[in-house]
C-alpha positions in Angstrom: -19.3 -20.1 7.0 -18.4 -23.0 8.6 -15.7 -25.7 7.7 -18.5 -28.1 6.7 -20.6 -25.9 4.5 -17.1 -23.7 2.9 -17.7 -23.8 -0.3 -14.0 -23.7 -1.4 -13.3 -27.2 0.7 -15.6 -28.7 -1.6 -14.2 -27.2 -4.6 -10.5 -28.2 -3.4 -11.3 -31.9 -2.4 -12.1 -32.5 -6.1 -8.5 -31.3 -7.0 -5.9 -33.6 -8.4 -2.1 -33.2 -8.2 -1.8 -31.4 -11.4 -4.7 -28.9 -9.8 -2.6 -28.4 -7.3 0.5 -27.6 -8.9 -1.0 -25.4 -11.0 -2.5 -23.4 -8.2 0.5 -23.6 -6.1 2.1 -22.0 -9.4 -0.2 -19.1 -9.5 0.4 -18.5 -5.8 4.0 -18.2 -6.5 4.1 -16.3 -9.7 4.5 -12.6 -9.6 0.7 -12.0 -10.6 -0.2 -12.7 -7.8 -1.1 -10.0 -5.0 -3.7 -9.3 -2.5 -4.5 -5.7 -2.5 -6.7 -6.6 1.1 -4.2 -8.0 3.4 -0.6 -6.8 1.5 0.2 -10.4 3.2 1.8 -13.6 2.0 -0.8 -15.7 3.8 -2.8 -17.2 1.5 0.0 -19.2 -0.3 1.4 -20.5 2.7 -2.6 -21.4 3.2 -3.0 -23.3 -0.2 0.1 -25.4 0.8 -1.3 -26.2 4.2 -4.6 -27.3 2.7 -2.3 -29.2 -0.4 -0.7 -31.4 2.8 -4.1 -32.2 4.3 -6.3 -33.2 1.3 -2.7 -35.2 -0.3 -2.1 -37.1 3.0 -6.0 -38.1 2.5 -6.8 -39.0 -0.8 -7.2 -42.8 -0.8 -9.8 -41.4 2.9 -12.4 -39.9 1.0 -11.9 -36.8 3.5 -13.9 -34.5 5.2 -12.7 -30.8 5.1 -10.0 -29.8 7.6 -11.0 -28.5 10.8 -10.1 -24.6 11.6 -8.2 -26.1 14.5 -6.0 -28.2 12.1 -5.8 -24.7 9.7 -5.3 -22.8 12.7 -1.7 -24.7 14.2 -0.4 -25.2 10.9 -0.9 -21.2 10.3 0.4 -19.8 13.3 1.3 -22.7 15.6 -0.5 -21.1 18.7 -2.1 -22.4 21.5 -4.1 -19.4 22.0 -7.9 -19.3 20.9 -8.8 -19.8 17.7 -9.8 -17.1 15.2 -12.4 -18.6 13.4 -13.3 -15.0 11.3 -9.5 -15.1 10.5 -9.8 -18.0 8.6 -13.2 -17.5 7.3 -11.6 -14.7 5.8 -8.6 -17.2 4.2 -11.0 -18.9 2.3 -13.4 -16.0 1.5 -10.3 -14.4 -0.1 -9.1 -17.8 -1.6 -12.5 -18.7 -3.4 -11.8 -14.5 -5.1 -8.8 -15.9 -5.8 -10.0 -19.4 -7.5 -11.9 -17.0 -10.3 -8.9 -15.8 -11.9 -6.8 -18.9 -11.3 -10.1 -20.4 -13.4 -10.9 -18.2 -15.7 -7.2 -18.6 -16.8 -7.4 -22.5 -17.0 -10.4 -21.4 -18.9 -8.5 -19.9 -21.8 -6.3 -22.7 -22.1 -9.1 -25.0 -22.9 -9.9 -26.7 -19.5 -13.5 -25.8 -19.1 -14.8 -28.8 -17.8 -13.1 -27.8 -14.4 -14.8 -24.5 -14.7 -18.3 -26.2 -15.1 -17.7 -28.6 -12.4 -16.8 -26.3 -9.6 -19.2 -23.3 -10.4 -16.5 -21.1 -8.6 -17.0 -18.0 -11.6 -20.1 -17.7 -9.8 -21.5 -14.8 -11.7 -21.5 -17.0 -14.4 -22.7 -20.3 -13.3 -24.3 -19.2 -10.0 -27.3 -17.1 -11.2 -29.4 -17.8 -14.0 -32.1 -15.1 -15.3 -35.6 -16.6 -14.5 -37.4 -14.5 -17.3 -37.4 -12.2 -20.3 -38.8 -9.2 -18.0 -35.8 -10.3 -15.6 -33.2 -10.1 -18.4 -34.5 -6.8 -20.3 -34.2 -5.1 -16.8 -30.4 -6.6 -16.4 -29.9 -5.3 -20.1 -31.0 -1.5 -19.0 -29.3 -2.0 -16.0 -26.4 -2.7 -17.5 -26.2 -0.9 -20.3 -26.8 2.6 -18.5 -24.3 1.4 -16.0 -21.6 1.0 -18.7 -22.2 4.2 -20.2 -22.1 6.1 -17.2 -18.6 3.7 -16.2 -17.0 4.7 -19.4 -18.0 8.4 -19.7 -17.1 8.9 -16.1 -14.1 7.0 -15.4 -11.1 7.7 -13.5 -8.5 5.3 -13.7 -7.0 2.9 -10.9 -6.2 -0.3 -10.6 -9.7 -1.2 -9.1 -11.1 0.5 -12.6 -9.5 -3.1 -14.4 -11.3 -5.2 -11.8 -14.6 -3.2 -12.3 -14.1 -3.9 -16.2 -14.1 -7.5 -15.2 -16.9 -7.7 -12.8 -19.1 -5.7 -15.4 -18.0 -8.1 -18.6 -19.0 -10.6 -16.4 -22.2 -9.8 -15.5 -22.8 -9.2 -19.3 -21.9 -12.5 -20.1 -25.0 -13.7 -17.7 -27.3 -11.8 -18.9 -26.4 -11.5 -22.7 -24.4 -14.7 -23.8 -27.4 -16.5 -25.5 -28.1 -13.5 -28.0 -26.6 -13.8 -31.4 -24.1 -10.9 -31.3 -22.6 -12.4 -28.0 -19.1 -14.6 -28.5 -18.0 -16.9 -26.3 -14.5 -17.0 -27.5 -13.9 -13.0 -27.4 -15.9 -12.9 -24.0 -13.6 -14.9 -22.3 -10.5 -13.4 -23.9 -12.1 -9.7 -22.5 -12.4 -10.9 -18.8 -9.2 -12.5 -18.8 -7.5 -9.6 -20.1 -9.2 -7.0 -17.6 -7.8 -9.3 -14.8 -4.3 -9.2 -16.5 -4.4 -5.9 -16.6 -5.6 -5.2 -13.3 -3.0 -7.3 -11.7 -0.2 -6.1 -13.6 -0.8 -2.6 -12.9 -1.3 -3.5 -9.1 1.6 -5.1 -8.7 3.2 -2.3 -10.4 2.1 -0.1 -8.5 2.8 -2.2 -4.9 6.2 -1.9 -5.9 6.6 0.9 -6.5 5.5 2.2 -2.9 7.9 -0.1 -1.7 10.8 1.2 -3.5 9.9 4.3 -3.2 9.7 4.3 0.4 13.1 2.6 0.7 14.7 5.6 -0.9 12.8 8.1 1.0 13.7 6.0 4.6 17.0 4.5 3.7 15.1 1.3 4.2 16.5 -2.0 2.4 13.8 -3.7 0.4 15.0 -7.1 -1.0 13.4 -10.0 -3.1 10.9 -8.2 -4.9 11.5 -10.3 -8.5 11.3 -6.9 -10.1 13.1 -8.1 -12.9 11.3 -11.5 -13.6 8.0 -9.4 -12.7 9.7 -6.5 -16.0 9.6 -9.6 -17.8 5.8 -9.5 -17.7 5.8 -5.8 -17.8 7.2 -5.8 -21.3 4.4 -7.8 -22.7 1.9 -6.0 -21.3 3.5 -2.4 -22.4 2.3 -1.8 -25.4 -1.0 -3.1 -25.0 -1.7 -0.6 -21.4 -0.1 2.3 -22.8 -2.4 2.1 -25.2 -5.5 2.3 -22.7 -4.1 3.4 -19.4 -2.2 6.8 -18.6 -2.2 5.3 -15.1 0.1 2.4 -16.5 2.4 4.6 -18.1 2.9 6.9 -15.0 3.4 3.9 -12.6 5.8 2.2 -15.7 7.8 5.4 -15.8 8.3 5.3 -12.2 9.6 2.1 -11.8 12.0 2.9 -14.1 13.1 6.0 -12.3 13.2 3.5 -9.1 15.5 1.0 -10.8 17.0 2.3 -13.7 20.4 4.1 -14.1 19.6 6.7 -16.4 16.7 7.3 -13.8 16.3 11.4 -14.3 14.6 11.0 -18.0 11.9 8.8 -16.5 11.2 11.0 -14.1 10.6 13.7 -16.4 8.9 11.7 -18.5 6.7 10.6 -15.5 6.2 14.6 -14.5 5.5 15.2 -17.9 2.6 12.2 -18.4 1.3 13.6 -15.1 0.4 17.2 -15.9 -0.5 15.9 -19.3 -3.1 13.3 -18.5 -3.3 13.3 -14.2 -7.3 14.2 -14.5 -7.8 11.2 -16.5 -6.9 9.0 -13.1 -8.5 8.8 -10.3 -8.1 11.2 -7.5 -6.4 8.9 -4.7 -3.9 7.8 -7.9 -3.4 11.6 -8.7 -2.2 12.6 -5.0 -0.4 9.6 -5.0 1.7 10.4 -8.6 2.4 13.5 -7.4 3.3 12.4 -3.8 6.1 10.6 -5.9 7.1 13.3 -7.6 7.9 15.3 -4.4 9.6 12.8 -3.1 12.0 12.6 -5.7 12.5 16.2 -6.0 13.3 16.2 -2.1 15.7 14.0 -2.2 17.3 15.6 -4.7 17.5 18.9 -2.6 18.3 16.9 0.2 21.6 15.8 -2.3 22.5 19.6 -2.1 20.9 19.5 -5.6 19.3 23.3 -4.8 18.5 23.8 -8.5 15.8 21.2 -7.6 13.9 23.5 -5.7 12.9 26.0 -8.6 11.8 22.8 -10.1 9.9 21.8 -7.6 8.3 25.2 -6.9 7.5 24.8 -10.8 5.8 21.7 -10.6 3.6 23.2 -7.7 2.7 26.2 -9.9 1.8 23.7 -12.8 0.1 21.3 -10.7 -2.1 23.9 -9.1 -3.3 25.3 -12.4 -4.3 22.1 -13.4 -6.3 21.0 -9.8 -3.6 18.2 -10.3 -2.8 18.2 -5.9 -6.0 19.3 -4.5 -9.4 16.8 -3.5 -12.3 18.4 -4.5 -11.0 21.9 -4.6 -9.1 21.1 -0.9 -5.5 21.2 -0.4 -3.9 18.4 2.5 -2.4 20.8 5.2 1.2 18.8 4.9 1.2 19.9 1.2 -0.2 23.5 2.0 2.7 23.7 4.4 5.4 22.4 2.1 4.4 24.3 -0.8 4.6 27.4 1.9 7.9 26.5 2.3 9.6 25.9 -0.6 7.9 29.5 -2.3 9.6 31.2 0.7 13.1 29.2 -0.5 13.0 30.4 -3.8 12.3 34.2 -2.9 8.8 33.9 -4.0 7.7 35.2 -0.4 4.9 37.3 -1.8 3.4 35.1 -3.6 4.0 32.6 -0.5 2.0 35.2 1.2 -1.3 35.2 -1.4 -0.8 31.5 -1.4 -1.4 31.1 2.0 -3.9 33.2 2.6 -6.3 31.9 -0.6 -6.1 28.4 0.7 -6.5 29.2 4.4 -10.1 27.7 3.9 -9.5 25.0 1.2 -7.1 23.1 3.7 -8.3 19.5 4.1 -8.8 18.3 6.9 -11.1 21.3 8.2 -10.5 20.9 11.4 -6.5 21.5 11.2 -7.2 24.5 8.7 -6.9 27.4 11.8 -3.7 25.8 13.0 -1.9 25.2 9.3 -2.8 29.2 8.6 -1.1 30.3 11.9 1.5 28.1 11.4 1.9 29.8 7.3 1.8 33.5 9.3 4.1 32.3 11.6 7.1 30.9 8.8 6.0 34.0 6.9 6.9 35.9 10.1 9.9 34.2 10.5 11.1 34.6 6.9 10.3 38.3 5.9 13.3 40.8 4.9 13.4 42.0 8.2 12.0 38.9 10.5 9.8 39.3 13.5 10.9 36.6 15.9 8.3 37.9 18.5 5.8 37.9 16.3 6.4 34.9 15.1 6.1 33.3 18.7 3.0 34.7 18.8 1.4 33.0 15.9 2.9 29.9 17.5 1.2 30.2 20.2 -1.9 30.0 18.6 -1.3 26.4 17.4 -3.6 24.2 19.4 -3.3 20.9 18.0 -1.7 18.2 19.9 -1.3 16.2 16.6 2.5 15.2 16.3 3.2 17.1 13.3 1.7 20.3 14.7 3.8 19.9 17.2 7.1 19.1 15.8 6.3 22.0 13.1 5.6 24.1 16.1 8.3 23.5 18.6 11.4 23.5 16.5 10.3 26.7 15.1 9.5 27.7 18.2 13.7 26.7 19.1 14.9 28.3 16.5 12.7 31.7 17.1 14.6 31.7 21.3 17.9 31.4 19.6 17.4 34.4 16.8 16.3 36.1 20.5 19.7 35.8 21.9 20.5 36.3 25.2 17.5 36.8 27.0 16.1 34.0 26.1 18.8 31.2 26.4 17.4 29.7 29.5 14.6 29.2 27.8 15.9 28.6 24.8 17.9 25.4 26.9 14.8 24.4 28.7 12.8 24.0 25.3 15.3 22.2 23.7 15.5 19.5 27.0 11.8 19.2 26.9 11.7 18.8 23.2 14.4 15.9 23.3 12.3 14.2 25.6 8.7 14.6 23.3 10.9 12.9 20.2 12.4 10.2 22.8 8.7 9.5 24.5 6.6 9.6 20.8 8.9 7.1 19.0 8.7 9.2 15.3 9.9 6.1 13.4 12.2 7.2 11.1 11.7 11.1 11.8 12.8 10.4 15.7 16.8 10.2 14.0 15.9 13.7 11.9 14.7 15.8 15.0 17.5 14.4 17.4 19.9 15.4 15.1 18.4 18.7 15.2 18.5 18.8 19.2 22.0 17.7 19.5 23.9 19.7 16.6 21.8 23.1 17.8 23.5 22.2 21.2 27.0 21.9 20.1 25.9 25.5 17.7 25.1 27.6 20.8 28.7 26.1 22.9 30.7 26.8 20.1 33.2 29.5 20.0 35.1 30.1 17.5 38.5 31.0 18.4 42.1 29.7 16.4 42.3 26.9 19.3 38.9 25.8 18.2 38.7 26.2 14.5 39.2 21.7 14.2 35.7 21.6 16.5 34.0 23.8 14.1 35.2 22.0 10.8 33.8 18.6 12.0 30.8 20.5 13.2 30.3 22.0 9.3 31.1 18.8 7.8 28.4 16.7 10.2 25.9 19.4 9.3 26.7 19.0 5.7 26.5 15.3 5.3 24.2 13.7 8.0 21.8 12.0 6.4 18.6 12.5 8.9 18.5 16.1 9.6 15.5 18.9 9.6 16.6 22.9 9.1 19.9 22.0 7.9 20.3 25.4 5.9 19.6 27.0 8.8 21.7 24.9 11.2 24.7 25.7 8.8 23.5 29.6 8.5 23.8 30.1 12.2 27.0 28.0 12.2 28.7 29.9 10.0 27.6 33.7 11.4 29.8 32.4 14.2 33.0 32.1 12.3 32.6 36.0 11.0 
C-alpha cells in the first residue's frame, strides 16, 4: 500500500473538524485497545494526521508522505520503515469500522455510505442468486457449528461481529432481515468484545504488579468500572468469561478482595469448559497467583487451599491442554502435595503425568526433576540419590537450571562436611549464572537465596552471637524476594538447638 493509493488517506481527507474530534475521542476513551500492538501508537498517529490534513484544508491536499509520518512518529533520522506505517493505517482503517458503525447508530449514515470503510458491507455485492444461496449454506452451517462449538474469549465477540456482518451482505434484502436490529447486533458484539478485552488487559497488568511488586499507574480503572457497570448485567448474562474477568478485577482493586476471589474460583470450576482453553490456563494462572501470594504472606492455611483447587481443577481437565499438563504447573503442583504431607499421592501424581507434560521435549527432565524433590522430601531423605536424579537434568533452559542448581545447593549442605568445598564452589558459580542471565525480577529471589545460605553456613550460634542470628531470622522472615524460605529458616533454626 502506498501513500497514494491508502485507502484510509482518502477516507480521512474528507473529514471535517467535528470528524475529527469525534475520532480523536474514540482514541482517547477507554474502549479503545489494540489487542496487536498493546501500544498507544495509533492515537498519537490520528493526531499527527489531524495536524497535516487541518494545516491543509483551504490546499486541497495530497496525502502525507511516510517521511512526513515517519519524523513526526519517532523523530529519527534513520531509514524509514515503510511496513511500519503500512501497518498504522492497516490497523487504523480496523479501527475506522467500529468508530463507524458507532456513528452509524447514532443516525449518521451518510458518512458510512460515503466512505465504504464497513467494507463487508459496502465493499462486496453478491453477483447472483446461485452466489447468494451458496453464502446462505455457507453461512448458516458456519453459525451452527460457531454456536454449538464455542469456547469463549474475547476474539469469540469479534467473530460474532464479523459473522453478523457477513449476514447482513448476504441476507439484508430478504423480508425477515431488519436493518434497525442488524445494526444494533454488530454494534453490541463490538461493545462487548472491547469491554471484555480491556477487562481483561487490565487485569494482567494488575495482576502482574502484585505478583512483581511493580507500580502500574493511570489505568482509568474507575472511569473504565464506569462502563463496566452498564455492561454487567447484560455479559453476565451471556459470558462466563465476563463474569470471571469482572470477579477478578474486583479481587485486584477492591478491599473486601477475598470474596471475589472465591467467587472467581468458584465461577471457574463451575463454568471453566465453557471458555476457551488459552482463557482457562489463564483464569487459573490467576488463581495461583493469588493463592501464592498469600502463602508468601505466611498465610500457610492457603496451601491446603491451593492443593484443593489442584485436586478440583484436575477432575474437571480445568489446567491441562488437550489432556497435557505445562511442566511449570506439573512441577508446582509436585511441590505443594509434598507441603501438605500428601507425598504419596505426590508420588502417583508424578509418575501418571510423566508423559502428559507439555512441552514433550522437557517431559524426561520435569520427571527426574519430580524423583529428585521426591527424593529429597521422603521421611527419611536420600540426599545422594537425590544428586543423582539431578544429574540427569539435561536442559540448559533457565528454569531447569535454577530448579536444578539450588536443589542441587541445598542437597551439599544436608551432606555436611564433606561436601562444603563443594558446596562453596556451587554456590560462587551459581551467583555468577543469576548475575550473567539477568532473571528480571527472579535475579533479586535467587540472590537472596545465595547470600542468606552464606551467612547460614558461617553462623555459630554462641551467647556472643545470639543479636547476628536474630537479624538473620528476622531477614529470612520478611524479605520480600526470596526462594526456599522454609527451608532457609529450617536450617537456621537447627543451629540454635
Amino acid at each position: 500500500m502506498s501513500s497514494m493509493k491508502s485507502q484510509t488517506f482518502y477516507i480521512l481527507r474528507g473529514f471535517d473538524n467535528k470528524d475529527w474530534q469525534d475520532l480523536k475521542y474514540y482514541f482517547e476513551s477507554p474502549f479503545f485497545f489494540n489487542p496487536q500492538t498493546r501500544e498507544p501508537i495509533l492515537p498519537t498517529f490520528v493526531n499527527v494526521l489531524y495536524e497535516y490534513f487541518e494545516s491543509r484544508v483551504e490546499e486541497n491536499p495530497q496525502n502525507p508522505s511516510y517521511e512526513y509520518v515517519w519524523s513526526k512518529l519517532y523523530g529519527r533520522e534513520e531509514k524509514i520503515d515503510t511496513k511500519r506505517i503500512t501497518n498504522l493505517l492497516s490497523k487504523l482503517e480496523d479501527h475506522l469500522n467500529t468508530f463507524f458503525a458507532h456513528r452509524l447508530v447514532k443516525d449518521d449514515s451518510s458518512l458510512l455510505n460515503s466512505t465504504r470503510v464497513l467494507k463487508y458491507l459496502n465493499g462486496r455485492t453478491s453477483q447472483s442468486e446461485d452466489t447468494r444461496k451458496y453464502f446462505k449454506r455457507k453461512l448458516s452451517k458456519f453459525e451452527r457449528y460457531f454456536i454449538k462449538e464455542k469456547e469463549q474469549s474475547s476474539e469469540y465477540w469479534y467473530a460474532c461481529y464479523l459473522l453478523e456482518v457477513e449476514k447482513g451482505v448476504f441476507f439484508k434484502t430478504e423480508d425477515k432481515f431488519n436493518r434497525d436490529t442488524y445494526l444494533k447486533k454488530i454494534v453490541e458484539n463490538l461493545d462487548f468484545f472491547y469491554v471484555l478485552d480491556k477487562l481483561k488487559y487490565l487485569c494482567i497488568l494488575l495482576d502482574r504488579s502484585k505478583t512483581t511488586d511493580g507500580d502500574i499507574s493511570d489505568l482509568s480503572i474507575e472511569e473504565f468500572s464506569d462502563y463496566l457497570e452498564v455492561f454487567k448485567t447484560a455479559m453476565s448474562d451471556v459470558s462466563p468469561l465476563f463474569k470471571m474477568y469482572y470477579h477478578l478485577l474486583m479481587g485486584l482493586t477492591k478491599e473486601d478482595y477475598t470474596i471475589h476471589y472465591q467467587r472467581l474460583e468458584k465461577e471457574f470450576l463451575k463454568s471453566g469448559l465453557e471458555i476457551s482453553s488459552r482463557e482457562r490456563i489463564n483464569i487459573g494462572e490467576f488463581i495461583i497467583n493469588y493463592y501464592v501470594r498469600r502463602i508468601n504472606k505466611e498465610e500457610t492455611e492457603y496451601r491446603g487451599i491451593l492443593y484443593s483447587f489442584y485436586l478440583d481443577s484436575l477432575k474437571r481437565d480445568l489446567i491441562t491442554l488437550n489432556g497435557r499438563i505445562g511442566y511449570g504447573k506439573y512441577r508446582n503442583i509436585i511441590i505443594i502435595a509434598i507441603q501438605e504431607g500428601k507425598w504419596e499421592w505426590a508420588k502417583e501424581f508424578a509418575k501418571d503425568y510423566q508423559n502428559k507434560i507439555h512441552p514433550i521435549h522437557r517431559a524426561k527432565d520435569s520427571y527426574s526433576y519430580a524423583q529428585a524433590i521426591l527424593s529429597f522430601s521422603q521421611e527419611k531423605p536420600d540426599y545422594e540419590q537425590t544428586v543423582t536424579y539431578l544429574g540427569q537434568i539435561h536442559s540448559r533452559f533457565v528454569f531447569f537450571v535454577l530448579w536444578r542448581r539450588t536443589l542441587l545447593i541445598m542437597c551439599y549442605y544436608e551432606l555436611g562436611e564433606p561436601y562444603s568445598k563443594t558446596l562453596e564452589h556451587e554456590l560462587d558459580s551459581f551467583k555468577q549464572y543469576i548475575y550473567k542471565k539477568e532473571l528480571k525480577e527472579r535475579t533479586e529471589s535467587y540472590q537472596n537465596f545465595v547470600r542468606l545460605l552464606r551467612r547460614v553456613v558461617k553462623m555459630t550460634v554462641f551467647e556472643d552471637a545470639q543479636t547476628n542470628y536474630q537479624l538473620l531470622l528476622r531477614e529470612i522472615k520478611e524479605i520480600k524476594k526470596l526462594v526456599h524460605r522454609d527451608w532457609l529458616l529450617e536450617k537456621l533454626k537447627s543451629k540454635a538447638k
